[in-house]
N, CA, C and O of each residue as an XYZ file, in Angstrom:
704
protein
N     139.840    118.867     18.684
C     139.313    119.565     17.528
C     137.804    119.380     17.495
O     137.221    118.304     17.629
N     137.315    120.430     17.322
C     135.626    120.108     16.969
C     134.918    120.243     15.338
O     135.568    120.900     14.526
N     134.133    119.872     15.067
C     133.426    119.679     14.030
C     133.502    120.896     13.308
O     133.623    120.675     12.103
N     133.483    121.779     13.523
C     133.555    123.279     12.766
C     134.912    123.305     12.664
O     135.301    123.820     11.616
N     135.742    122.932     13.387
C     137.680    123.094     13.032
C     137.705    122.164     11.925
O     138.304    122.560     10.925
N     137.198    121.046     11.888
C     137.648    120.093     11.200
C     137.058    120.326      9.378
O     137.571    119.928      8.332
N     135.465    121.346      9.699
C     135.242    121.173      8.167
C     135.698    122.753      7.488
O     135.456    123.251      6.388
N     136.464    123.265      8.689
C     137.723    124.704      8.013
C     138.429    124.480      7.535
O     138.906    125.253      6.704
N     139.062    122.934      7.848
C     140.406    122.799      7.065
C     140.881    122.964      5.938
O     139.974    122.791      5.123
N     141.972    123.246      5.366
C     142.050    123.421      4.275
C     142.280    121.983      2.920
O     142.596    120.880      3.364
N     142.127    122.113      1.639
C     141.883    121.047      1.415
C     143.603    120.263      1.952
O     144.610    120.784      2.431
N     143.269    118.832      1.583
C     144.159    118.020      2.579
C     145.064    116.807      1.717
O     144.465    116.069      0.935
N     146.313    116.693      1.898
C     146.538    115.218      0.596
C     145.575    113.880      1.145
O     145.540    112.887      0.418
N     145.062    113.879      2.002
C     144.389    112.505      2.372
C     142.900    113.243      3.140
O     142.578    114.357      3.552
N     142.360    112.074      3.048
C     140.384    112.087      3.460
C     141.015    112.456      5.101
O     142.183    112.350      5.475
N     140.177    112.777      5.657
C     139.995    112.970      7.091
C     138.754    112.845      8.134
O     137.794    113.567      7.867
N     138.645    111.977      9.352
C     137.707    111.690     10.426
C     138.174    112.652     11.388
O     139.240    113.239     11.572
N     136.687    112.625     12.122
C     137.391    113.037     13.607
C     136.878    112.066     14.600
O     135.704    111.712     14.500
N     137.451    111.705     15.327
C     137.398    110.406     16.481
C     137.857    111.077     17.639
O     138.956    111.622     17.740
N     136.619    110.996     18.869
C     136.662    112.025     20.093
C     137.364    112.927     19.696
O     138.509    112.764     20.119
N     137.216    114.205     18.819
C     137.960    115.017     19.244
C     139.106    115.204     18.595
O     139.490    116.373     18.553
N     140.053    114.049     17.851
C     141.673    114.180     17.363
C     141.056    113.472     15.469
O     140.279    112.658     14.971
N     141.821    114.242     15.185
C     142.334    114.109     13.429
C     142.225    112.452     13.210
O     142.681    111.720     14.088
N     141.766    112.031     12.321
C     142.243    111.182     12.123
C     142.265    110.573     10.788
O     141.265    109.917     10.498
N     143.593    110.691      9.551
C     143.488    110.738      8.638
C     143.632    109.647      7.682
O     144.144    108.592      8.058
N     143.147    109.829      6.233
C     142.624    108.492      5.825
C     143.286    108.337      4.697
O     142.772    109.193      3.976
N     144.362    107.622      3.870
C     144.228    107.602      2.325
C     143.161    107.548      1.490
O     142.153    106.965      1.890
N     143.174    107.908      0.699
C     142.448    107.824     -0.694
C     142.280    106.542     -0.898
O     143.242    105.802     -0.692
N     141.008    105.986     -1.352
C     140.409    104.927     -1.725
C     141.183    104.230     -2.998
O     141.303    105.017     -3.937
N     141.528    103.412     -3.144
C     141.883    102.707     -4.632
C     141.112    102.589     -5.702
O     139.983    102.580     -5.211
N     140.992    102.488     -6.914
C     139.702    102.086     -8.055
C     138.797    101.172     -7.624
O     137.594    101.432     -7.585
N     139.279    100.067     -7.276
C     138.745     99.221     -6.151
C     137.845     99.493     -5.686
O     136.747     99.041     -6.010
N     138.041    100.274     -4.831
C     137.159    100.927     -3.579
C     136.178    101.817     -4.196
O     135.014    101.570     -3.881
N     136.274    102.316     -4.608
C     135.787    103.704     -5.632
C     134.591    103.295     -6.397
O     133.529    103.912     -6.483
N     135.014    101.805     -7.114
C     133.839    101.055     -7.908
C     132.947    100.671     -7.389
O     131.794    100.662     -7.821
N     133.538    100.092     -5.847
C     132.162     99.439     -4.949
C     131.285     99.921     -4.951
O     130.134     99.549     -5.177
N     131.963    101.376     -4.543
C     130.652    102.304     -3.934
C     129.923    102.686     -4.950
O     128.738    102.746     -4.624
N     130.109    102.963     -6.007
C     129.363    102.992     -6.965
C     128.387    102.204     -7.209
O     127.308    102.525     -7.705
N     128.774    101.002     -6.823
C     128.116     99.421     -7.698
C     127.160     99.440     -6.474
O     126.236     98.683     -6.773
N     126.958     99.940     -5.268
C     125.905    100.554     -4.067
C     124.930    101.632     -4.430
O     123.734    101.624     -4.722
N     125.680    102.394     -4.333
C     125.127    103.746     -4.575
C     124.711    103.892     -5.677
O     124.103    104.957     -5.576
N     124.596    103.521     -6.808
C     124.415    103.850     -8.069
C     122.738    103.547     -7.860
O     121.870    104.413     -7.751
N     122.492    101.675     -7.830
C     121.064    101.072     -7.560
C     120.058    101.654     -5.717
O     118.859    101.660     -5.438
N     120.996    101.948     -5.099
C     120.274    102.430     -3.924
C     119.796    103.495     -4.501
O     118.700    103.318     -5.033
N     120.385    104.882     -4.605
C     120.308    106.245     -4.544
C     119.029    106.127     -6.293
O     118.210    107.043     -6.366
N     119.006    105.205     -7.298
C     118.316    105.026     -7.864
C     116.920    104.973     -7.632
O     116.085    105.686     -8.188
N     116.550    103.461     -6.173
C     115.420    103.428     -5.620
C     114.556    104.012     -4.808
O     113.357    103.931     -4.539
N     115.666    104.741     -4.430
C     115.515    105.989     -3.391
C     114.798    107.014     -4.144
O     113.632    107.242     -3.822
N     115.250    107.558     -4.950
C     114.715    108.882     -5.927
C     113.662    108.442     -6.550
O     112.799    109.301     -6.726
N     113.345    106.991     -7.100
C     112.369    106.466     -7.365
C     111.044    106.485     -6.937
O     109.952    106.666     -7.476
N     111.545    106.193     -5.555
C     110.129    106.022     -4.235
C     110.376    107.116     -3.402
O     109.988    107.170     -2.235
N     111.157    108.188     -4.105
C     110.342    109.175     -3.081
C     111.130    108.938     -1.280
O     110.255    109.495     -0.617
N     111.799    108.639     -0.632
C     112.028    108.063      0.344
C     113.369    108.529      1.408
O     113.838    108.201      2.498
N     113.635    109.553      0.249
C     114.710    110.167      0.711
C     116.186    110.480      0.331
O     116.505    110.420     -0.856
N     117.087    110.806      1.265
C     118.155    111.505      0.247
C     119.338    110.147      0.640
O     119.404    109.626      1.754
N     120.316    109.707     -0.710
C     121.667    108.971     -0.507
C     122.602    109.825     -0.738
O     122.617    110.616     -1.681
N     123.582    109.686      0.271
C     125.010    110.580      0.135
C     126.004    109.651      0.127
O     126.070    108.589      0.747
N     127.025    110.316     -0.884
C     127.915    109.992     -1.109
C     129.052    110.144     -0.403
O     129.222    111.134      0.310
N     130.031    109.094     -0.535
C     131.538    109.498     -0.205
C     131.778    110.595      0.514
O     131.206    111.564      0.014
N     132.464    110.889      1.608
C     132.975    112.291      1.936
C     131.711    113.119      2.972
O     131.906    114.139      3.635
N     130.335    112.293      2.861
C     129.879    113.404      3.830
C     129.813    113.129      5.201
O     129.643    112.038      5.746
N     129.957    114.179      5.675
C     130.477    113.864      7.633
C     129.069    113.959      8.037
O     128.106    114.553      7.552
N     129.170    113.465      8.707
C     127.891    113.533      9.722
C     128.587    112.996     11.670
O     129.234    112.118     12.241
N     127.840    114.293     11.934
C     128.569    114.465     13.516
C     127.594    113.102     14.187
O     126.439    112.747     13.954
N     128.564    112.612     15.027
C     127.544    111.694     15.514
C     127.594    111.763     17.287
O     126.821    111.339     18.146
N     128.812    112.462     17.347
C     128.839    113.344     18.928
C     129.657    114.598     19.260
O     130.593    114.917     18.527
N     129.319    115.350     20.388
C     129.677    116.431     20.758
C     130.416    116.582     22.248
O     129.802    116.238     23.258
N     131.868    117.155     22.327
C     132.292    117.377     23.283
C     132.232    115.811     24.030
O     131.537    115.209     24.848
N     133.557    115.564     23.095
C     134.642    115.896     22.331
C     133.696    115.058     20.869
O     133.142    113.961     20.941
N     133.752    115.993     19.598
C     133.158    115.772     18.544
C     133.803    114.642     17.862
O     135.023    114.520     17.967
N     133.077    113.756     17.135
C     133.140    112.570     16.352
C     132.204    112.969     15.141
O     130.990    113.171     15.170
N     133.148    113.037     13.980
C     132.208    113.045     12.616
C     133.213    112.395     11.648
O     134.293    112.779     11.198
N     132.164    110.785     11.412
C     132.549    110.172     10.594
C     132.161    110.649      9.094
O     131.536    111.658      8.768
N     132.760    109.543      8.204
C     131.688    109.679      6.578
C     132.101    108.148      6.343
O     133.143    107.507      6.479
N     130.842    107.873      5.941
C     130.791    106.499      5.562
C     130.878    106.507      3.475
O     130.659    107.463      2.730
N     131.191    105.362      3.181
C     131.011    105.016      1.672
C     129.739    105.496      1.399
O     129.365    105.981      0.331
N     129.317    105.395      2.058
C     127.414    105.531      1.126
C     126.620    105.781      2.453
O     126.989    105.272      3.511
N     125.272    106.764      2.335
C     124.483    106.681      3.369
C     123.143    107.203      2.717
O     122.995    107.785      1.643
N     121.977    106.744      3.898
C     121.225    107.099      2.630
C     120.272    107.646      4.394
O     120.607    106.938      5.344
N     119.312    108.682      4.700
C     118.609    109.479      5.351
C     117.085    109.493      5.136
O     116.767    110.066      4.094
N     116.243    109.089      5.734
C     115.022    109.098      5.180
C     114.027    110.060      5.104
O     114.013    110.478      6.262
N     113.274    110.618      4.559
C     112.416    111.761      4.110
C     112.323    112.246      5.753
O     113.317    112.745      6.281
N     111.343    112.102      6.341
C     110.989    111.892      7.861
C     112.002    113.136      8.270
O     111.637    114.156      8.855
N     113.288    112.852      7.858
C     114.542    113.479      8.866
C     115.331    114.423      8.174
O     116.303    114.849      8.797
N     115.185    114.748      7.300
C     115.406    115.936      6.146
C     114.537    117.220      6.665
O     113.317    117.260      6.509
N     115.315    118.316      7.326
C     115.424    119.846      7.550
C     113.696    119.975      6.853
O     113.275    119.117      6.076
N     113.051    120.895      7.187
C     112.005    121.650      5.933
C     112.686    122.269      5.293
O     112.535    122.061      4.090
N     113.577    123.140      5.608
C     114.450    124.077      5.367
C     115.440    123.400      3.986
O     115.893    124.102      3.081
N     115.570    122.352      4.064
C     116.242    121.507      3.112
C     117.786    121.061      3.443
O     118.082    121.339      4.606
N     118.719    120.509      2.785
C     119.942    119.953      3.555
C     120.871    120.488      3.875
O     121.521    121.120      3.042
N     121.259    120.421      5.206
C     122.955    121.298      5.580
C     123.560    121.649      4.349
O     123.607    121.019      3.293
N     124.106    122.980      4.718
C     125.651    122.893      4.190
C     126.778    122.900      5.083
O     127.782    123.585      4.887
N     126.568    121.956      6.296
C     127.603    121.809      7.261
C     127.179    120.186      6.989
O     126.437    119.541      6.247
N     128.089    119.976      8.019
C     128.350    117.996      8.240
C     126.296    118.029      8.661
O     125.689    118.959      9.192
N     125.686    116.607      8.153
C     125.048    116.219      8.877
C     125.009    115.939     10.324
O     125.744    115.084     10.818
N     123.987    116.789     11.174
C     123.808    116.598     12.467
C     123.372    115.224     13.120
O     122.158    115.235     13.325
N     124.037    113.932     13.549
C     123.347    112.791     13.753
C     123.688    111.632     12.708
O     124.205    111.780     11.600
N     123.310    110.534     13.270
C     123.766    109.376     12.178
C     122.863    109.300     11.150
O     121.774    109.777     11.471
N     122.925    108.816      9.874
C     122.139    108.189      9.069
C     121.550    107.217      9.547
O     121.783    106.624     10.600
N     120.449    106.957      8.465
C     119.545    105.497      8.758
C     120.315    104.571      8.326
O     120.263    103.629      9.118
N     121.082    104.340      7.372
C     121.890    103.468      6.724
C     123.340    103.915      6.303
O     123.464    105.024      5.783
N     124.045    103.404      6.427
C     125.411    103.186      5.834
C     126.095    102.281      5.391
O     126.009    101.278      6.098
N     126.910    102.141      4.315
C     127.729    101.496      4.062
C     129.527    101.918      4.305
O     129.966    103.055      4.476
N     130.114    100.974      4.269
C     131.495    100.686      4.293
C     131.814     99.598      3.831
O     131.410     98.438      3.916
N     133.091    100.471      3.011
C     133.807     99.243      1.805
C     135.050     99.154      2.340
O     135.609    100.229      2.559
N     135.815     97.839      2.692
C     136.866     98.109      3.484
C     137.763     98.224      2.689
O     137.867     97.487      1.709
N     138.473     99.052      2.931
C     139.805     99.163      2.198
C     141.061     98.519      1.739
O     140.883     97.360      2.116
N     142.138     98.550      1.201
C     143.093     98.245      1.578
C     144.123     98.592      3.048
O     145.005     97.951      3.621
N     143.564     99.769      3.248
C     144.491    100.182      4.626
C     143.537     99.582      5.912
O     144.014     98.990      6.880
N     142.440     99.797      5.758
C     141.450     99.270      7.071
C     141.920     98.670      7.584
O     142.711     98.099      6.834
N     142.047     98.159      9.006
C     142.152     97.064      9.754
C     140.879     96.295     10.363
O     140.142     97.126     10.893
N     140.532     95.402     10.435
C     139.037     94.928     10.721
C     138.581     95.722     12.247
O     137.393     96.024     12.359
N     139.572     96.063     13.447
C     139.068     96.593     14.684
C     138.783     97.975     14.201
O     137.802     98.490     14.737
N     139.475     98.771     13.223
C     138.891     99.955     12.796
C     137.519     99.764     12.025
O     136.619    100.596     12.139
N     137.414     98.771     11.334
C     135.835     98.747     10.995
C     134.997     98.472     11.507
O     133.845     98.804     11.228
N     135.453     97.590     12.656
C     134.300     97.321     13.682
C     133.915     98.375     14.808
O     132.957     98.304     15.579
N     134.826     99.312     14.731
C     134.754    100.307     15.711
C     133.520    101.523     14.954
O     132.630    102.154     15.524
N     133.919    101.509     13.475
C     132.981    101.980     12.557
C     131.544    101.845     13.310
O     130.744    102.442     14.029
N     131.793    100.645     12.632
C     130.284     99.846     12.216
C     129.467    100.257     13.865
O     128.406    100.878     13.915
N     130.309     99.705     15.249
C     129.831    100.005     16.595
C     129.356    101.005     16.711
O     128.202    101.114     17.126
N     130.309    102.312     16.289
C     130.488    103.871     16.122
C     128.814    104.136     15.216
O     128.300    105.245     15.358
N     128.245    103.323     14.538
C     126.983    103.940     13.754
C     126.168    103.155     14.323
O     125.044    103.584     14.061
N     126.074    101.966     15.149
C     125.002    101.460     15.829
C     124.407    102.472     16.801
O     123.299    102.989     16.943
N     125.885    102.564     17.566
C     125.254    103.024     18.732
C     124.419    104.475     18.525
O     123.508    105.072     19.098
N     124.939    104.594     17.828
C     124.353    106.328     17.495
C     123.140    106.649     16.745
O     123.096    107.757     16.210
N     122.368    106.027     16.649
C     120.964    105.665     15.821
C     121.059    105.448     14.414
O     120.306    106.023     13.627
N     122.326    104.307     13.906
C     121.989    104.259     12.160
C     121.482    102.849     12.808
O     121.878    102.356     13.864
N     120.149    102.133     11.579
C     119.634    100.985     12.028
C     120.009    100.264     11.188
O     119.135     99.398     11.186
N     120.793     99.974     10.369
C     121.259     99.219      9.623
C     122.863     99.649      9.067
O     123.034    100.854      8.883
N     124.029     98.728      8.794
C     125.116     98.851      8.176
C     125.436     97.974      7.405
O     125.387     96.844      7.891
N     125.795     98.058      6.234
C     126.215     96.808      5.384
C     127.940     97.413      5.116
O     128.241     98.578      4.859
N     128.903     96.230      5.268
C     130.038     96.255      5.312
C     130.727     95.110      4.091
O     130.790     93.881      4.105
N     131.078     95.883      3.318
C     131.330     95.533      1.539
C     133.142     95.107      1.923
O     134.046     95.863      2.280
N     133.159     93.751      1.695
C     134.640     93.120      1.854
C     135.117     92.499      0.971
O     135.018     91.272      0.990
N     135.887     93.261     -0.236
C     136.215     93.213     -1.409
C     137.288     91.504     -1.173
O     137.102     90.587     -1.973
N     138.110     91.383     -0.249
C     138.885     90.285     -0.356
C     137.870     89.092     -0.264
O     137.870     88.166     -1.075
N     137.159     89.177      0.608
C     135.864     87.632      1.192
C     134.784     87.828     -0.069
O     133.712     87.238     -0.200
N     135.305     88.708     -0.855
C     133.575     89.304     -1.552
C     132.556     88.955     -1.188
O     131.761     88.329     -1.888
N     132.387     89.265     -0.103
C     130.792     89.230      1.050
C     130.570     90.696      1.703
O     131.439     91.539      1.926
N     129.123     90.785      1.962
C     128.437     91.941      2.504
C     128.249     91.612      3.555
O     127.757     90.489      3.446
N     128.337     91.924      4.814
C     127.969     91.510      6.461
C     127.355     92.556      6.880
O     127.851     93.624      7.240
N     125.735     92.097      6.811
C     124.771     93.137      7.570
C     124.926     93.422      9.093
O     125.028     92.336      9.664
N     124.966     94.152      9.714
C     124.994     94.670     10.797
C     123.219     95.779     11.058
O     122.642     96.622     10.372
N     122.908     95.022     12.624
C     121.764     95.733     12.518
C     121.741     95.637     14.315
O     122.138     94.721     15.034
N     120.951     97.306     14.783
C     121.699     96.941     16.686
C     120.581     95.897     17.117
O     119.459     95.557     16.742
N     121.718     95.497     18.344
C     121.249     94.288     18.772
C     120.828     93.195     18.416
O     120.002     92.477     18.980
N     121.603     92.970     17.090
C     121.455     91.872     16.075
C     122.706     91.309     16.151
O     123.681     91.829     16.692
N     122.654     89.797     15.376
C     124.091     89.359     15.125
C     123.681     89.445     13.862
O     122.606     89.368     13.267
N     125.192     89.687     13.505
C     125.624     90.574     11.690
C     125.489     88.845     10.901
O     125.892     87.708     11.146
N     124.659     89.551      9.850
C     124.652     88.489      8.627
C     125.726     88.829      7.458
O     125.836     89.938      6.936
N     126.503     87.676      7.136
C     126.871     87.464      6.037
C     126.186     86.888      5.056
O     125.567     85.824      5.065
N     126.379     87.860      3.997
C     125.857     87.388      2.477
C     127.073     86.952      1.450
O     128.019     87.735      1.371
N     127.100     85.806      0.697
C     127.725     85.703     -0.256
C     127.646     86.040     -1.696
O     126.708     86.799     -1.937
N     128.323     85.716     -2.677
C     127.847     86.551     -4.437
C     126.614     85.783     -4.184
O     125.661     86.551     -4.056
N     126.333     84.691     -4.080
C     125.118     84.091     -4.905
C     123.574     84.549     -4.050
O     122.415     84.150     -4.163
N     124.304     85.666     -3.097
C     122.592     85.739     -2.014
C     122.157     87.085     -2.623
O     122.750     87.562     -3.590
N     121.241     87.608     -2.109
C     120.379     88.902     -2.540
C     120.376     89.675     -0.833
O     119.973     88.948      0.075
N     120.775     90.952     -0.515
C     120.587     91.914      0.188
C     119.268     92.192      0.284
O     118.455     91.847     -0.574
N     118.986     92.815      1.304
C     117.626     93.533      1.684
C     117.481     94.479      2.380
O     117.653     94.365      3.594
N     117.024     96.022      1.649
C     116.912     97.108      2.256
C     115.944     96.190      4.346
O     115.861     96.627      5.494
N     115.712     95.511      3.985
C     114.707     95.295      5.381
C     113.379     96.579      5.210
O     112.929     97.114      4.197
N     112.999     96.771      6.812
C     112.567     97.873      7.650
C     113.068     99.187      7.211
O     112.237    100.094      7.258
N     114.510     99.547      6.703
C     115.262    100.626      6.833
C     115.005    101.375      5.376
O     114.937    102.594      5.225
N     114.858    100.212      4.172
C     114.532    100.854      3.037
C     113.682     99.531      2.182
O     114.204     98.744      1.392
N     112.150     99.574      2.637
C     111.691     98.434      2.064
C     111.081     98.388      1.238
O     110.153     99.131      0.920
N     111.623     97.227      0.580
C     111.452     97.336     -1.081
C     113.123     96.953     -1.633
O     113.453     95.989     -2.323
N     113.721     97.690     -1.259
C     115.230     97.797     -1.847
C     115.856     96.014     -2.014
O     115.112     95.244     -1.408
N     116.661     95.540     -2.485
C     116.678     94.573     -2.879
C     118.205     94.449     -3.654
O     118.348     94.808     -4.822
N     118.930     94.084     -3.120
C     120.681     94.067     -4.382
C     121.346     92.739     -4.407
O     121.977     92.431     -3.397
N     121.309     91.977     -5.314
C     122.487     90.696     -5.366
C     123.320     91.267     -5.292
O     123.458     92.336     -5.887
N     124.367     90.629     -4.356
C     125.987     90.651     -3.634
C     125.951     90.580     -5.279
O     125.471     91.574     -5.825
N     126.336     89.677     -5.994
C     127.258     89.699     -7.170
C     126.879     90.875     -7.949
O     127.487     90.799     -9.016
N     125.901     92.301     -7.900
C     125.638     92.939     -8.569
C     126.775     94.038     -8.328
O     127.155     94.840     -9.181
N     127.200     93.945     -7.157
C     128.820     94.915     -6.439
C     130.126     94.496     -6.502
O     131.168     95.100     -6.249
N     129.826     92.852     -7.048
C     131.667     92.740     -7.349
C     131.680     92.108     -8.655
O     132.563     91.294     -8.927
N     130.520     92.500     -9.717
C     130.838     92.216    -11.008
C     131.826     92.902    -11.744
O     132.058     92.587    -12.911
């Protein structure tokens, strides 16, 4: 299946990826899950619009990250920096290419090799940063390429880094 089959579909009872090429479908997030991203996205996509710096997307948007045989993930949260935004202004197809940033909140269904395949899946492909939101450990594990991934606990503070600087979130500000 390619990227244009996949965003024809009709609507679907469950979320949907494409991984090389084949379907690959997702349940629906729990309240749980739903809140995280919020408790992200709410203060990112805030600082973002603030400073000018670019666009955060939400839930649900694909962004192709290869072709033949096509791969278009959607992460919990992503955020794109001015720099890389169309003149023309934003798709109304999947984003072409990875984000600068993403998040992922693992689920209840996730399995950790599916998130790590994620998280691999947006390194390799030019996102420079991933933060991975683990509601059971309630810890954030930065991922950055060719880095070893930091864990943060409630009591530490996040850091946009290089990727969004300035940005700044206490772990406990996402699982209050």
């Amino acid at each position: 299946m390619t990227a244009e089959e996949l965003s024809r579909l009709p609507e679907r009872t469950c979320r949907s990826e494409l991984v090389r090429g084949a379907l690959r479908e997702l349940p629906f997030g729990n309240a749980e899950h739903g809140a995280l991203i919020m408790r992200v996205a709410i203060p990112l996509g805030a600082y973002v619009m603030s400073h000018k710096l670019g666009v955060v997307f939400g839930a649900e948007t694909g962004f192709v990250l290869t072709r033949r045989p096509d791969t278009v993930l959607a992460p919990d949260v992503a955020y794109v920096r001015n720099e890389r935004i169309p003149a023309a202004g934003l798709p109304t197809t999947f984003w072409e290419g990875a984000p600068d940033f993403a998040v992922e909140v693992v689920s209840p269904s996730d399995t950790y090799v599916e998130v790590e395949e994620k998280v691999a899946s947006w390194l390799e492909l030019g996102t420079r940063m991933v933060w991975v939101v683990n509601p059971k450990r309630r810890t954030v594990t930065v991922h950055r390429p060719q880095q070893t991934p930091s864990t943060f606990a409630i009591s530490d503070t996040l850091d946009g880094e290089d990727v969004i600087s300035g940005f700044r979130l206490p772990v406990s500000t996402i699982f209050s």
